[in-house]
N, C-alpha and C positions, 0 to 999 in steps of 0.2 A: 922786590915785592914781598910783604909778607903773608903766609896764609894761616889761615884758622880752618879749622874743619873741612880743610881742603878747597875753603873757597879761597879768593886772592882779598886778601884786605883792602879797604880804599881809606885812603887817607884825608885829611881835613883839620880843619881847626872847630874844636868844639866845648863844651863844657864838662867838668869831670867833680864827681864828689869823690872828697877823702874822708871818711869818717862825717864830721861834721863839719868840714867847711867844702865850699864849692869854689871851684878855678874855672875864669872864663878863660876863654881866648888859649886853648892849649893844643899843638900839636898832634892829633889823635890818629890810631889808626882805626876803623873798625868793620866787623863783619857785617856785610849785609845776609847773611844765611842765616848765621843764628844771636847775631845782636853782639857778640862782644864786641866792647872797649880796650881799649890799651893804649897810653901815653907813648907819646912815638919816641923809640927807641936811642934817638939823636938830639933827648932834649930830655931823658929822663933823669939824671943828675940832678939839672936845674929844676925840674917838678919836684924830686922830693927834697931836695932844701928847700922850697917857697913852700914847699905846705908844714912842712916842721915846722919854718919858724912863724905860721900863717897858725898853726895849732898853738904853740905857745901863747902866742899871743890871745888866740880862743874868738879870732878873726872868720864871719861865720860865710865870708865868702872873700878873694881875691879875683884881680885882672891880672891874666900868668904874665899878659904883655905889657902891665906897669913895672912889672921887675924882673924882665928875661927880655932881652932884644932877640929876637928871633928874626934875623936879614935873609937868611939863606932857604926859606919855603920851600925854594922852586928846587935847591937843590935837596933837601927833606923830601919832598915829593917826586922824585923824578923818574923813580922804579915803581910807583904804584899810580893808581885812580884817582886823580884828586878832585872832589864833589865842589870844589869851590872854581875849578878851572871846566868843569863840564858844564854844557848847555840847562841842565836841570839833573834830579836826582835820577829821574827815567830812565835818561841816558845812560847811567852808571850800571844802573839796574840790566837794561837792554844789553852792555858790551856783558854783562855777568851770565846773563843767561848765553850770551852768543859761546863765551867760551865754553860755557858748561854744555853745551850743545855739542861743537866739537870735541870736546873728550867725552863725551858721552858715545859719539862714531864710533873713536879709538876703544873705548872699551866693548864697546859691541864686536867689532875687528878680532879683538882679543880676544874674545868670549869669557869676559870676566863678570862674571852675574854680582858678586860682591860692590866691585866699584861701578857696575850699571845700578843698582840699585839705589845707592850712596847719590850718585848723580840725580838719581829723580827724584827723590827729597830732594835735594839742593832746590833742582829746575822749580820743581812745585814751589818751595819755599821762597825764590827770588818772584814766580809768578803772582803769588798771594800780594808779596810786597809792591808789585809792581800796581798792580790790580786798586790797593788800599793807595798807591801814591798818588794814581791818577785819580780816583773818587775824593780824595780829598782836595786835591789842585779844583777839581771840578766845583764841588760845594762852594770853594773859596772865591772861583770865579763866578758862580751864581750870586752866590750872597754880594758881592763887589756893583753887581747889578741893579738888585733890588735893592 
């Protein structure tokens, strides 16, 4: 699993701009704490030869999976969160907060006020997103109504 700012990265397939052109369909890891991106590590090669020669060309967008067979996902994904294998993004959200919950004990144990504090940004910060994921699922299922 990879982290960023000390949360765990969850992986996925998403969309990514390089300068000026956009790649669908790519490998991605990202934070849900504080929003980074990054092409997943197991497939970075083949991103930046397709957007080089995806720039030359001055191609203002690609599909990564017209020109990169990507067979192996499950094993790409297999040490982290994958938001396409989870019941919804909630869910992802939910296991993020649970962990940050338990190290947050541990750091209390410890009486590390540095990384309890760290943590409760985090927690706040996965709750806000948690908060904005379900009001907007909810909107969506209203509007689907009327």
């Amino acid at each position: 699993m990879s982290f960023c700012c000390g949360a765990g990265m969850v992986g996925s397939v998403g969309s990514v701009r390089h300068y000026k052109t956009l790649v669908h369909n790519v490998p991605i890891m990202f934070c849900p704490v504080c929003d980074r991106i990054e092409v997943h590590p197991g497939i970075e090669g083949e991103y930046e030869i397709l957007v080089e020669y995806a720039q030359g060309d001055q191609a203002p967008e690609v599909d990564f999976a017209d020109f990169v067979s990507v067979d192996n996902t499950s094993e790409l994904f297999e040490n982290c969160t994958m938001t396409d294998e989870a019941a919804s993004f909630a869910e992802v959200l939910n296991q993020q907060i649970d962990i940050s919950l338990d190290l947050l004990g541990v750091a209390k144990e410890l009486q590390d006020d540095d990384w309890r504090e760290a943590l409760m940004i985090r927690l706040r910060r996965l709750s806000e997103r948690l908060k904005q994921y379900n009001k907007r699922k909810a909107n969506v299922a209203q509007e689907r109504m009327t």
